[in-house]
PDB file of N, CA, C and O in Angstrom:
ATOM      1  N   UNK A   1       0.851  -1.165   0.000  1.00  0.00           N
ATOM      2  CA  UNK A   1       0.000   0.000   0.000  1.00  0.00           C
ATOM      3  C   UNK A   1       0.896   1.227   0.000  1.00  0.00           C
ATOM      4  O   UNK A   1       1.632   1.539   0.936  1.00  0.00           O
ATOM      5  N   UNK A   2       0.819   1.609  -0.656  1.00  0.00           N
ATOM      6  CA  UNK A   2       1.437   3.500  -0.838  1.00  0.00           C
ATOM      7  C   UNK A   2       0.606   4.636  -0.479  1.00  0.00           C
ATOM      8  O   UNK A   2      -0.549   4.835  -0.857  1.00  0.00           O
ATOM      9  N   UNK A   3       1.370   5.422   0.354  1.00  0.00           N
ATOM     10  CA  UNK A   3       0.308   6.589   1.114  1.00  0.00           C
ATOM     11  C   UNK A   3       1.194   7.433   0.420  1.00  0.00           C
ATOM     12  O   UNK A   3       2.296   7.275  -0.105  1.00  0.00           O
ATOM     13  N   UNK A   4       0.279   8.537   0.585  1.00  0.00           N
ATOM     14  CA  UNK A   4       1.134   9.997   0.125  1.00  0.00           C
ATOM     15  C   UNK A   4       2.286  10.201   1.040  1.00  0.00           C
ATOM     16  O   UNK A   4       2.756   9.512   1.945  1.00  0.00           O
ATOM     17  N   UNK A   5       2.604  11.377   0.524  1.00  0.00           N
ATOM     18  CA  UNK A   5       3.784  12.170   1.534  1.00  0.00           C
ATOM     19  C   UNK A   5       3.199  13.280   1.718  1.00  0.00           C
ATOM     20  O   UNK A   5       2.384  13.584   0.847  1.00  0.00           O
ATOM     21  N   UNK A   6       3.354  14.050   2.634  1.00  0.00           N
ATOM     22  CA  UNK A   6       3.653  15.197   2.829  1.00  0.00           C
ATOM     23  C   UNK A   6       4.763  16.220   2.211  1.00  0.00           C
ATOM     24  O   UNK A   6       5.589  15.932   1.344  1.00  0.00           O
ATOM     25  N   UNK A   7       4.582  17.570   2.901  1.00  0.00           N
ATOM     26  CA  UNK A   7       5.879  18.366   1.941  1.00  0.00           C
ATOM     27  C   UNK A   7       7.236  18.051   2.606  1.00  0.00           C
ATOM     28  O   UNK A   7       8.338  18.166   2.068  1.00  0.00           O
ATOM     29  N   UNK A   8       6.938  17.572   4.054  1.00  0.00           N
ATOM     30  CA  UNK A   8       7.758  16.973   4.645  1.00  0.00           C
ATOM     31  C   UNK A   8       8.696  15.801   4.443  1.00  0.00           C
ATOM     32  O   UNK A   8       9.828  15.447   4.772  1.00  0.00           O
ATOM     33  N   UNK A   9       7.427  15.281   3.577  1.00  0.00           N
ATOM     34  CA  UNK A   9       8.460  13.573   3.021  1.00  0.00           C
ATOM     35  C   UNK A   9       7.618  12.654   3.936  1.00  0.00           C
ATOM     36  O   UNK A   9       7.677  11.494   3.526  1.00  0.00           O
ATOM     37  N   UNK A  10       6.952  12.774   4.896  1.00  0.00           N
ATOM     38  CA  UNK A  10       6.275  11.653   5.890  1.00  0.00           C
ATOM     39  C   UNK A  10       5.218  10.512   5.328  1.00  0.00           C
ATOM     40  O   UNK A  10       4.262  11.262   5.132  1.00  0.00           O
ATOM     41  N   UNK A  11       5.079  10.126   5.213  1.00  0.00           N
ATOM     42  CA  UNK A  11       3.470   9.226   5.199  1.00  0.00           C
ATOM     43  C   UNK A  11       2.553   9.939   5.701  1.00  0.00           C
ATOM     44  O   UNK A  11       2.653  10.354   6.856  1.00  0.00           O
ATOM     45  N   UNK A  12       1.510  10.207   4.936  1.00  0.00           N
ATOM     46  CA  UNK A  12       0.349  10.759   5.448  1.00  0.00           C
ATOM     47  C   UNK A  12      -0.839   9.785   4.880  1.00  0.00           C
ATOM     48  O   UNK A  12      -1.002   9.502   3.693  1.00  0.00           O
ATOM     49  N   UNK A  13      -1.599   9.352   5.933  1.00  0.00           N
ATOM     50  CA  UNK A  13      -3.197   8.629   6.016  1.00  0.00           C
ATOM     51  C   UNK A  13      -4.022   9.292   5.523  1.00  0.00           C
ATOM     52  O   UNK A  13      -4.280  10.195   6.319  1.00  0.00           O
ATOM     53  N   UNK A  14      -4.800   9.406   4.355  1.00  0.00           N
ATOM     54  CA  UNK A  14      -5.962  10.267   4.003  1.00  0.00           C
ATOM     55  C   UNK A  14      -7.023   9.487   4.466  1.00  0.00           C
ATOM     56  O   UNK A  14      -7.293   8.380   3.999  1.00  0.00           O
ATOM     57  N   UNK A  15      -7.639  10.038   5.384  1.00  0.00           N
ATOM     58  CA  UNK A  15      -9.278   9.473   5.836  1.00  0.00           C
ATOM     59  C   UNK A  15     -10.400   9.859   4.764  1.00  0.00           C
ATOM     60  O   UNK A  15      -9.833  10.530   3.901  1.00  0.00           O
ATOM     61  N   UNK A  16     -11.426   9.750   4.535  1.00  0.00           N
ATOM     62  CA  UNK A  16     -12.967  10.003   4.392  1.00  0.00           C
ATOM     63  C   UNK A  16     -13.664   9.379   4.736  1.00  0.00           C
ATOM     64  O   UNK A  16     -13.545   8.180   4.987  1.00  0.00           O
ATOM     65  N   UNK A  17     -14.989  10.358   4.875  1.00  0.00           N
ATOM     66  CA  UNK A  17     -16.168   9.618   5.366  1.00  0.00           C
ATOM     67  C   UNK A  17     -17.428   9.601   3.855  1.00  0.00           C
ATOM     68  O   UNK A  17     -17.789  10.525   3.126  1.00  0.00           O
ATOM     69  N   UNK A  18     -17.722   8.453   3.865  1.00  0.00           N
ATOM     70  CA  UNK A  18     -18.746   8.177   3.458  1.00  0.00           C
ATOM     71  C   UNK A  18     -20.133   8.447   3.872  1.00  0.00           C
ATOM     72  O   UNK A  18     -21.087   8.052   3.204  1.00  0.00           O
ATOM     73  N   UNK A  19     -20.281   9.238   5.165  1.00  0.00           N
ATOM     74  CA  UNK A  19     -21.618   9.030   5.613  1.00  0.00           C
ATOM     75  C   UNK A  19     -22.049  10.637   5.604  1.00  0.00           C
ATOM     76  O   UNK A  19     -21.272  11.491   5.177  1.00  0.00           O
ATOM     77  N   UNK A  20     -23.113  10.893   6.019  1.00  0.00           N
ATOM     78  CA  UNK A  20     -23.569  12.292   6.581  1.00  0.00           C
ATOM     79  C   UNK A  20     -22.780  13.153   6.742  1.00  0.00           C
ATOM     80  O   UNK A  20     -21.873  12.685   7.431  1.00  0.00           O
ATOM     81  N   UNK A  21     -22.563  14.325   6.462  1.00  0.00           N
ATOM     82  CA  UNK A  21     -21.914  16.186   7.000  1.00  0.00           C
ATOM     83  C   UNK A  21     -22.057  15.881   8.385  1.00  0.00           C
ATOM     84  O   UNK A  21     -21.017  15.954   9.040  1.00  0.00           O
ATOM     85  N   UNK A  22     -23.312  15.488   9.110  1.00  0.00           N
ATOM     86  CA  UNK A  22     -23.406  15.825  10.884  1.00  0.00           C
ATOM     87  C   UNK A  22     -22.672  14.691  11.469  1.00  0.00           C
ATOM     88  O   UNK A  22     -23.186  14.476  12.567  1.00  0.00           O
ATOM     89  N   UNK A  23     -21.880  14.013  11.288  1.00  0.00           N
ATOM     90  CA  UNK A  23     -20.751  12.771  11.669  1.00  0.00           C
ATOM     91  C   UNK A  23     -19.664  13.491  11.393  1.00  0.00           C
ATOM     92  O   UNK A  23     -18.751  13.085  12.111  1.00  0.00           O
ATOM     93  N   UNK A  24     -19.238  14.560  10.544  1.00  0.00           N
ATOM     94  CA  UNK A  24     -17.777  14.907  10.376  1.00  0.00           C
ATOM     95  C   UNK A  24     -16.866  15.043  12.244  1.00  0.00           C
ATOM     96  O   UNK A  24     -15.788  14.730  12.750  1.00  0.00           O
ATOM     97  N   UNK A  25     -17.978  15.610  12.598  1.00  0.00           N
ATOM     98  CA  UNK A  25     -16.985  15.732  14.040  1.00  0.00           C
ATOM     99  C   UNK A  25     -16.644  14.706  14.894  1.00  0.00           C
ATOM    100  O   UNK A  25     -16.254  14.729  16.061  1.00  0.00           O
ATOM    101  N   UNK A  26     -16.890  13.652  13.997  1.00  0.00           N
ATOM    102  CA  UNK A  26     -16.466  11.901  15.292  1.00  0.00           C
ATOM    103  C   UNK A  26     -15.155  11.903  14.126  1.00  0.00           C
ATOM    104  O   UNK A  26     -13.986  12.063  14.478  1.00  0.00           O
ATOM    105  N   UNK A  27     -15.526  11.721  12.856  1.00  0.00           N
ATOM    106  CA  UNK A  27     -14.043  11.284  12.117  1.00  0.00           C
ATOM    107  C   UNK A  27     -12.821  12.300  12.549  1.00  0.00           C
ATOM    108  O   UNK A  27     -11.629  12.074  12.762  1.00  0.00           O
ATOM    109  N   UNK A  28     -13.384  13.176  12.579  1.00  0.00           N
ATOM    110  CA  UNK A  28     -11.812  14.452  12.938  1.00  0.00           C
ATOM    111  C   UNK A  28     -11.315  13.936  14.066  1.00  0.00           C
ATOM    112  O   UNK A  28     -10.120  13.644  14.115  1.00  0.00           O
ATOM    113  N   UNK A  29     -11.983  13.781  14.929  1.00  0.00           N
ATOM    114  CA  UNK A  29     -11.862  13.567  16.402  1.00  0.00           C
ATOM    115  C   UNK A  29     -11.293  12.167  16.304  1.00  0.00           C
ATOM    116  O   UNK A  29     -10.511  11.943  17.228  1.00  0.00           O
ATOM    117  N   UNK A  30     -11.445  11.190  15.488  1.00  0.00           N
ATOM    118  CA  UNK A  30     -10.912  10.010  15.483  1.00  0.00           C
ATOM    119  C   UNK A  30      -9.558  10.100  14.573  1.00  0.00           C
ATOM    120  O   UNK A  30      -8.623   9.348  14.848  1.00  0.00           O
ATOM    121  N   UNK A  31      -9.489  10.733  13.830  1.00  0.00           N
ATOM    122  CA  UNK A  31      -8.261  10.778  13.025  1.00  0.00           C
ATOM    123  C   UNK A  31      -7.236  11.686  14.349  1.00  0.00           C
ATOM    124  O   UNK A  31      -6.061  11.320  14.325  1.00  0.00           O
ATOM    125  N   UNK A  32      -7.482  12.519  15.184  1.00  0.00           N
ATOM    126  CA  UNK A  32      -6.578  13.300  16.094  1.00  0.00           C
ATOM    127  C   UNK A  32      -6.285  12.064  17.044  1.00  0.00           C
ATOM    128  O   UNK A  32      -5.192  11.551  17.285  1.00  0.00           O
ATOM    129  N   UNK A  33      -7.172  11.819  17.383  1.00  0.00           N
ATOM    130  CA  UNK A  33      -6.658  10.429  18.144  1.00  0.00           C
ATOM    131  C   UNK A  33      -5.744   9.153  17.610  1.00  0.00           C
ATOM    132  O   UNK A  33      -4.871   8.607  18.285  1.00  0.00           O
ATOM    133  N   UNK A  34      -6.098   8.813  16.345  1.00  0.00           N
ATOM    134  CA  UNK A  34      -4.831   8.084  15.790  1.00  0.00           C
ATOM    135  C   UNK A  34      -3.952   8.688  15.633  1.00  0.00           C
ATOM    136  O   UNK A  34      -3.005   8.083  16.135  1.00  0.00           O
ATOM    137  N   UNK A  35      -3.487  10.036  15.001  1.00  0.00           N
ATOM    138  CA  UNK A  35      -2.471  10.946  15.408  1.00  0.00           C
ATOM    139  C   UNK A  35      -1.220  10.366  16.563  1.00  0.00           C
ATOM    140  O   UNK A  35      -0.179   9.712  16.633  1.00  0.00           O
ATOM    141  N   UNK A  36      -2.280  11.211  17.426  1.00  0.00           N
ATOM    142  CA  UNK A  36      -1.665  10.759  18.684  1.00  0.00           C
ATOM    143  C   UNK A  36      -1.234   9.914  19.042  1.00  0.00           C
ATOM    144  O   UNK A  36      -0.051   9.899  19.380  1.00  0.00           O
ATOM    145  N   UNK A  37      -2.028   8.849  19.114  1.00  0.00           N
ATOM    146  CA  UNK A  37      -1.512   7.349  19.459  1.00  0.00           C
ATOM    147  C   UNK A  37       0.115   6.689  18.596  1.00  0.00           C
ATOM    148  O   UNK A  37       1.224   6.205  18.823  1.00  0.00           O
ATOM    149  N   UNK A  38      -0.832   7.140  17.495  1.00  0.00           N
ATOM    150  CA  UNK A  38       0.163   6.351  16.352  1.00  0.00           C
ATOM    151  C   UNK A  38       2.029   6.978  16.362  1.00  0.00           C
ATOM    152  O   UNK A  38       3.090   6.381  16.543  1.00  0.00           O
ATOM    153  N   UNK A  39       1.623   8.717  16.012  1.00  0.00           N
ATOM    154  CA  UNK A  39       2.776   9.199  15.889  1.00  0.00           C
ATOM    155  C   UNK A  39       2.245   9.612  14.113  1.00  0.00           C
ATOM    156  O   UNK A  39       2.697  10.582  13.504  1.00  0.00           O
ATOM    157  N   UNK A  40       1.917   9.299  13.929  1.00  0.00           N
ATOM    158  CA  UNK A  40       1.597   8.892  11.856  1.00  0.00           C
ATOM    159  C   UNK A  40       0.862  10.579  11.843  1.00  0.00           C
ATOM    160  O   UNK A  40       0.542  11.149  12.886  1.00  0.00           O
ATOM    161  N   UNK A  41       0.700  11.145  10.551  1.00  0.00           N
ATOM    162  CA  UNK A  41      -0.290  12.018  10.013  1.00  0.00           C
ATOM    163  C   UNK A  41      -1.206  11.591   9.127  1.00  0.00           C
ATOM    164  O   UNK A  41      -1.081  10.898   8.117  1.00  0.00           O
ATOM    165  N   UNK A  42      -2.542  12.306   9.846  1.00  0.00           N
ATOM    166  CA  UNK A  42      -3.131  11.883   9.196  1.00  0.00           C
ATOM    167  C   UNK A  42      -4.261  13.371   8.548  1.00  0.00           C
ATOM    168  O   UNK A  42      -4.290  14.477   9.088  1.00  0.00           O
ATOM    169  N   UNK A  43      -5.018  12.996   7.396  1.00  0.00           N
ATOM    170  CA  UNK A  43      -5.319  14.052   7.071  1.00  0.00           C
ATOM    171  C   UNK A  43      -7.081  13.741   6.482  1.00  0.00           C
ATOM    172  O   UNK A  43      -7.420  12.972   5.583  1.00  0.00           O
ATOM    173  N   UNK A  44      -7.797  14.454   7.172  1.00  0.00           N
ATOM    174  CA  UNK A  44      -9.353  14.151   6.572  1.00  0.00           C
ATOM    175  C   UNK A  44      -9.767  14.761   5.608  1.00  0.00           C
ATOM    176  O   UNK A  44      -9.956  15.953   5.850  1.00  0.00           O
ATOM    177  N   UNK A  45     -10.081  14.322   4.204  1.00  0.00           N
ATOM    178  CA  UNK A  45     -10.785  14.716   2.713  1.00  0.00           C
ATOM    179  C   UNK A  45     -12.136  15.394   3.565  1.00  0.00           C
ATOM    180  O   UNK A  45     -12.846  14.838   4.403  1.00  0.00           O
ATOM    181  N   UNK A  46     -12.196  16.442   3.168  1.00  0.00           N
ATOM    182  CA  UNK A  46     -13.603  17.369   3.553  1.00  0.00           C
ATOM    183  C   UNK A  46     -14.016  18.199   2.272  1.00  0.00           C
ATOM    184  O   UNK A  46     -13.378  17.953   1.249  1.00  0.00           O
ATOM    185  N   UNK A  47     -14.804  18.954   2.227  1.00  0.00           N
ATOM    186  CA  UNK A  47     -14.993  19.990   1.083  1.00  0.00           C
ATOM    187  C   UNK A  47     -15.208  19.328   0.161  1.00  0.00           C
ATOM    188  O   UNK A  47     -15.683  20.063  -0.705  1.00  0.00           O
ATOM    189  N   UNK A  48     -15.095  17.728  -0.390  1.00  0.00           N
ATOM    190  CA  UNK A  48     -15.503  17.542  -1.647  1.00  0.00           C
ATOM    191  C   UNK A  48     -16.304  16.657  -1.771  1.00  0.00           C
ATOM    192  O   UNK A  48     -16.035  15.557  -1.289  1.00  0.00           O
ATOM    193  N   UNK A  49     -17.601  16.883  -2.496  1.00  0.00           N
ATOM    194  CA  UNK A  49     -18.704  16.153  -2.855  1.00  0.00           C
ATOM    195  C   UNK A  49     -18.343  14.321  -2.233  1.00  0.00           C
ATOM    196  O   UNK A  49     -17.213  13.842  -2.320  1.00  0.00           O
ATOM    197  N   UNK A  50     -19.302  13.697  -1.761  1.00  0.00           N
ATOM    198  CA  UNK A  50     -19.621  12.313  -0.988  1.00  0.00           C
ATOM    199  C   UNK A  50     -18.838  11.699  -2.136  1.00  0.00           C
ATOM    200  O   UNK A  50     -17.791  11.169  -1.763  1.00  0.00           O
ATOM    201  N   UNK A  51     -19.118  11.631  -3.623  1.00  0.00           N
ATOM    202  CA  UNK A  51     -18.977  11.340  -5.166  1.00  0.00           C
ATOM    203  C   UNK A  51     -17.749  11.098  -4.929  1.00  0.00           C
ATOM    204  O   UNK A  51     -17.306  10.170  -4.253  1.00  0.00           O
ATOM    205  N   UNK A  52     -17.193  11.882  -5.449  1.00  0.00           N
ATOM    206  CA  UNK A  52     -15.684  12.056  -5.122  1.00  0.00           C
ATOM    207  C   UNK A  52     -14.951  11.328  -4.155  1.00  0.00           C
ATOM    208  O   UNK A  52     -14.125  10.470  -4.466  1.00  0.00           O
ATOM    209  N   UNK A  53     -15.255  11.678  -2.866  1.00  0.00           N
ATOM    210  CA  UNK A  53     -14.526  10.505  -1.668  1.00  0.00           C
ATOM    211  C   UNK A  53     -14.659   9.406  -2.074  1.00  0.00           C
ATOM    212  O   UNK A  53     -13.609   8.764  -2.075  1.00  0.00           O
ATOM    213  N   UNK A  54     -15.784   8.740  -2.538  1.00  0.00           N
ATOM    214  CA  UNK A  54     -15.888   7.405  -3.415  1.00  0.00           C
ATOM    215  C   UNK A  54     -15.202   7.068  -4.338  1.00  0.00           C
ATOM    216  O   UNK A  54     -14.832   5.907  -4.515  1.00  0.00           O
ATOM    217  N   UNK A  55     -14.955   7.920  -4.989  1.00  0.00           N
ATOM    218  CA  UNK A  55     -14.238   7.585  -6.500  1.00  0.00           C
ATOM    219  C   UNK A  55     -12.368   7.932  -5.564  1.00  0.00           C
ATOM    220  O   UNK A  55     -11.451   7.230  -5.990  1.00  0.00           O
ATOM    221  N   UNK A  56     -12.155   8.555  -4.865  1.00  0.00           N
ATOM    222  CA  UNK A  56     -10.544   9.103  -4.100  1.00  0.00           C
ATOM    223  C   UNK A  56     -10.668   7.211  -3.651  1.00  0.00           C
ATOM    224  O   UNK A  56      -9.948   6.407  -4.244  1.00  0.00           O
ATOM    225  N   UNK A  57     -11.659   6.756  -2.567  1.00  0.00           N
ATOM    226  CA  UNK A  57     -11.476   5.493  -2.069  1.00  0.00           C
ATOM    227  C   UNK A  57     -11.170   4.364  -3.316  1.00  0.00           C
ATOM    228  O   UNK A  57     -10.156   3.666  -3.310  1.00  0.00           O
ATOM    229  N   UNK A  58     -12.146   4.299  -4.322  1.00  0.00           N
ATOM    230  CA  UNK A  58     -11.831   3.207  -5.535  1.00  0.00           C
ATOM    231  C   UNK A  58     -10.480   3.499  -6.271  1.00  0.00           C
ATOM    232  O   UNK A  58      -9.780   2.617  -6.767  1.00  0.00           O
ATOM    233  N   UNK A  59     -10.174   4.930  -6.287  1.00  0.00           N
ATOM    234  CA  UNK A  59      -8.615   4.645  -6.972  1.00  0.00           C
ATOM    235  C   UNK A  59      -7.320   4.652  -6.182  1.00  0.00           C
ATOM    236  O   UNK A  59      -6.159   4.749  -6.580  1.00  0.00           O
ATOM    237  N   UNK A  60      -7.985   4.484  -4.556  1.00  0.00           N
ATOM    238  CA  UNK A  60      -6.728   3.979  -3.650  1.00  0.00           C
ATOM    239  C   UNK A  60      -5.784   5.479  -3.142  1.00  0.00           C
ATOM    240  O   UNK A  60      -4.563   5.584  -3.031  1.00  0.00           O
ATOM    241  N   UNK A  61      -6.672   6.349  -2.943  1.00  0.00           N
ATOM    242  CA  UNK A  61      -6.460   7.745  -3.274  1.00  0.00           C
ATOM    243  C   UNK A  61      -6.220   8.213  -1.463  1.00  0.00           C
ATOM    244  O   UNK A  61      -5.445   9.014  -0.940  1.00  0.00           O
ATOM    245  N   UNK A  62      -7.520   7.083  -0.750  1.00  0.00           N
ATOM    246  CA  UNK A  62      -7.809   7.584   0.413  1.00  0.00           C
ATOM    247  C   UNK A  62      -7.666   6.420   1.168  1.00  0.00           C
ATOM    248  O   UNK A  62      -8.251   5.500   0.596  1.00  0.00           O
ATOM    249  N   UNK A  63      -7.040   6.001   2.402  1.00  0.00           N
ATOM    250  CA  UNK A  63      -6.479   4.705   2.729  1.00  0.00           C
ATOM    251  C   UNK A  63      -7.525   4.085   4.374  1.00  0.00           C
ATOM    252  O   UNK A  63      -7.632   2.974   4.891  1.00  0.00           O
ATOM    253  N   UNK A  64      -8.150   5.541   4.749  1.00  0.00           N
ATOM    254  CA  UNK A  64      -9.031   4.622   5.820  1.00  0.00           C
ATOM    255  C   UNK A  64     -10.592   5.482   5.312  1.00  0.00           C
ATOM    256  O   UNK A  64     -10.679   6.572   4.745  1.00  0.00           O
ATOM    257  N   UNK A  65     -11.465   4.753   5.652  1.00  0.00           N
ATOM    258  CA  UNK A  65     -13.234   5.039   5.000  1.00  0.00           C
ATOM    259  C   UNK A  65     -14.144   5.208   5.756  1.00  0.00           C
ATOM    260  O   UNK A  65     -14.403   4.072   6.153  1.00  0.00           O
ATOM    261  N   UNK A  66     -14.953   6.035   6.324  1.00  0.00           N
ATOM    262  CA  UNK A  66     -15.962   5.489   7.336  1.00  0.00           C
ATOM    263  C   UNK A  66     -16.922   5.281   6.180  1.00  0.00           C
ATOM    264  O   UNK A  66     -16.801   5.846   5.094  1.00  0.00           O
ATOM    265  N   UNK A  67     -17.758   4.540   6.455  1.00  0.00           N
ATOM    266  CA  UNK A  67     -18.571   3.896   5.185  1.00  0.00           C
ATOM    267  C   UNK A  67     -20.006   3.495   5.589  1.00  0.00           C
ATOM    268  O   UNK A  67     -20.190   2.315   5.884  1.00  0.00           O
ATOM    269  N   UNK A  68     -20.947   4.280   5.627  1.00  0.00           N
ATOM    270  CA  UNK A  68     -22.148   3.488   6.120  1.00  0.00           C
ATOM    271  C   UNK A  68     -22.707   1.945   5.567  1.00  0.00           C
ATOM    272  O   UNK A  68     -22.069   1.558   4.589  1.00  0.00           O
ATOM    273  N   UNK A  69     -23.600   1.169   5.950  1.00  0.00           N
ATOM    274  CA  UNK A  69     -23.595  -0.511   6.017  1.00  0.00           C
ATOM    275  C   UNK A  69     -25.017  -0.387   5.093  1.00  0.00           C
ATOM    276  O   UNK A  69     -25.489  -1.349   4.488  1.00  0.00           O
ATOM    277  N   UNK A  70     -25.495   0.711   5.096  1.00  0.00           N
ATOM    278  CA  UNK A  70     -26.764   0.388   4.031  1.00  0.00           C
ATOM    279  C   UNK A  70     -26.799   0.051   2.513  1.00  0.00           C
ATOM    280  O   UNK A  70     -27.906  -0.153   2.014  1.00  0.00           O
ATOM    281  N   UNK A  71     -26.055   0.000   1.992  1.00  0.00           N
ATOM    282  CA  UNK A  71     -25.744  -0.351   0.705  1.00  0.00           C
ATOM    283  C   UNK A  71     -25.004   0.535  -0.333  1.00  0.00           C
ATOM    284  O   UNK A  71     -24.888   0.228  -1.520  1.00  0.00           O
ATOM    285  N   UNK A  72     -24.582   1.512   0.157  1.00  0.00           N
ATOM    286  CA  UNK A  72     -24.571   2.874  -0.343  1.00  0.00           C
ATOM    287  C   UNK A  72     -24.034   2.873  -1.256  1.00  0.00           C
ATOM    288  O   UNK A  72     -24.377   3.169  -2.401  1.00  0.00           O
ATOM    289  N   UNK A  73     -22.533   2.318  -0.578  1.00  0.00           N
ATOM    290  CA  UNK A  73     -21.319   1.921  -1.390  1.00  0.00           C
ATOM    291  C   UNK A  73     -21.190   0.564  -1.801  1.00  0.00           C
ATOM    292  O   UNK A  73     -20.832  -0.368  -1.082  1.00  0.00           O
ATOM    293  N   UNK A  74     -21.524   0.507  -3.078  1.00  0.00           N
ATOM    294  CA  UNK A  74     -21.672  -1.272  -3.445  1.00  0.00           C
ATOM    295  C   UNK A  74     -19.819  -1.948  -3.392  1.00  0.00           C
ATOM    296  O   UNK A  74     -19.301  -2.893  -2.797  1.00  0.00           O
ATOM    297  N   UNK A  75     -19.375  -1.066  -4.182  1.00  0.00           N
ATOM    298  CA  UNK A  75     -18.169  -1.613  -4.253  1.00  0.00           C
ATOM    299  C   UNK A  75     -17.247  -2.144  -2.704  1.00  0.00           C
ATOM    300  O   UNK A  75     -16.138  -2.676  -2.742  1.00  0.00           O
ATOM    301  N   UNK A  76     -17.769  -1.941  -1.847  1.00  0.00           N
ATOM    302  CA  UNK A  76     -17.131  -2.689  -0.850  1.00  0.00           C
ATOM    303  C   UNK A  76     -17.161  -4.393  -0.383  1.00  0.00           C
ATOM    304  O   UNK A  76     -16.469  -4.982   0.448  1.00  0.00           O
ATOM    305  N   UNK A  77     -18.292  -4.912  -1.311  1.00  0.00           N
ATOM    306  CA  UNK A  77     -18.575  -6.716  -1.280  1.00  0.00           C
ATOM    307  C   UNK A  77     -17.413  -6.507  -2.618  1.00  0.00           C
ATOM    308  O   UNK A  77     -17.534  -7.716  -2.810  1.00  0.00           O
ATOM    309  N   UNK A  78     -16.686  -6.193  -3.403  1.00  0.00           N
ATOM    310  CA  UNK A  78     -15.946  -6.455  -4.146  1.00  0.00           C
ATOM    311  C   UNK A  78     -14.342  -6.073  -3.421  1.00  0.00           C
ATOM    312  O   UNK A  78     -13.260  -6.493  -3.832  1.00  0.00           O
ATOM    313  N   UNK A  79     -14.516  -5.389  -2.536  1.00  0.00           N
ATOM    314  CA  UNK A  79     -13.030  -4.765  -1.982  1.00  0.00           C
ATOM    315  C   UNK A  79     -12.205  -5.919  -1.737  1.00  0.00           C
ATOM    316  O   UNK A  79     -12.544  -6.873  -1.037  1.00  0.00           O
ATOM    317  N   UNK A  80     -10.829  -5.762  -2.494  1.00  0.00           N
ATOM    318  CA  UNK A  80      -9.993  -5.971  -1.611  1.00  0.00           C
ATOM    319  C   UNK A  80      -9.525  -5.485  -0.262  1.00  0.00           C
ATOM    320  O   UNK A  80      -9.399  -4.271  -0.426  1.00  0.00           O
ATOM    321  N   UNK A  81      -9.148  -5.817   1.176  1.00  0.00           N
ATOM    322  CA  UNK A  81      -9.060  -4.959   2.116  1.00  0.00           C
ATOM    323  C   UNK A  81      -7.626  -5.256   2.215  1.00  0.00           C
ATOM    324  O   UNK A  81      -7.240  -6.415   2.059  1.00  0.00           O
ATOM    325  N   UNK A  82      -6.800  -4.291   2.464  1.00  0.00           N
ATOM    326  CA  UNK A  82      -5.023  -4.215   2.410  1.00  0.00           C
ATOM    327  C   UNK A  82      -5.172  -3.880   4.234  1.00  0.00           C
ATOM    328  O   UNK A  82      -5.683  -2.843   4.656  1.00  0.00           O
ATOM    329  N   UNK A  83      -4.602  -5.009   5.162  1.00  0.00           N
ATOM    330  CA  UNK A  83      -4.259  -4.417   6.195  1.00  0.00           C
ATOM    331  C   UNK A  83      -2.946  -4.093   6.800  1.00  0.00           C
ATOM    332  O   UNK A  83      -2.026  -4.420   6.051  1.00  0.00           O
ATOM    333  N   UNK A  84      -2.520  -3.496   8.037  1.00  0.00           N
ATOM    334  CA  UNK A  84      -1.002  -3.414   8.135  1.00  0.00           C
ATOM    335  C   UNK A  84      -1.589  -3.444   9.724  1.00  0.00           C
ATOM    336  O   UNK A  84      -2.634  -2.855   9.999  1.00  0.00           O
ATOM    337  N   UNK A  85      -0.835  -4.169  10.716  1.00  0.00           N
ATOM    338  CA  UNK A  85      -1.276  -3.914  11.959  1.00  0.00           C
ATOM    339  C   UNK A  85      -0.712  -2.613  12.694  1.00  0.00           C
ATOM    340  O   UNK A  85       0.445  -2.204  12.592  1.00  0.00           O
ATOM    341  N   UNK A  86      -1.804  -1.991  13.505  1.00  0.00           N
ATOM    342  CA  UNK A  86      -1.117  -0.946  14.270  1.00  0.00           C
ATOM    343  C   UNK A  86      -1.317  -0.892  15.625  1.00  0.00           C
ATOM    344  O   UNK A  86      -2.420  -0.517  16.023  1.00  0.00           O
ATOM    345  N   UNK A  87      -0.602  -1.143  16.281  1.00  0.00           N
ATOM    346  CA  UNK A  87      -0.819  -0.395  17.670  1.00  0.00           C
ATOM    347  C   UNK A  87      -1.202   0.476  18.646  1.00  0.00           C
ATOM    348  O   UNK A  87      -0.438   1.416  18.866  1.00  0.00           O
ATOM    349  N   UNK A  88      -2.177   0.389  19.266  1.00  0.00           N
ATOM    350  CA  UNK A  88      -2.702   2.179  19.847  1.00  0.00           C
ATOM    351  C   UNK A  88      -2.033   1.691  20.848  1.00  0.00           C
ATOM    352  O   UNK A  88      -1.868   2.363  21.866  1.00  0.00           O
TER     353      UNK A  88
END
């Protein structure tokens, strides 16, 4: 799996959410907390259409998803899932 860099040169985690605008404040709040824990950067896709985060997730663009379970996103019964273990 290949993550971006930063201007820094680091690995950076791009999050999105798949679900609702009124949930953005659990993902932020969860990405500061892996932060922390991890040591890693991480950075949340906001500002651009639900569409888009979908299409950033299918071309491997965006590396963690919150994803609602109603069907929304079909392409996830086709996902490959790439894991790496981490430690909190």
């Amino acid at each position: 799996m290949t993550h971006p860099r930063s201007g820094a040169g680091e690995p950076v985690i791009r999050m999105a959410s798949l679900m609702a605008d009124n949930a953005a404040f659990w993902y932020r709040e969860i990405s500061r907390y892996l932060a922390r824990r991890t040591g890693l950067r991480f950075e949340v896709v906001e500002n651009v259409p639900w569409q888009e985060r979908e299409r950033m997730l299918d071309r491997g663009e965006v590396q963690l998803a919150f994803i609602i379970a109603d069907g929304a996103y079909d392409a996830i019964r086709a996902m490959t899932i790439q894991a790496e273990p981490v430690r909190l």
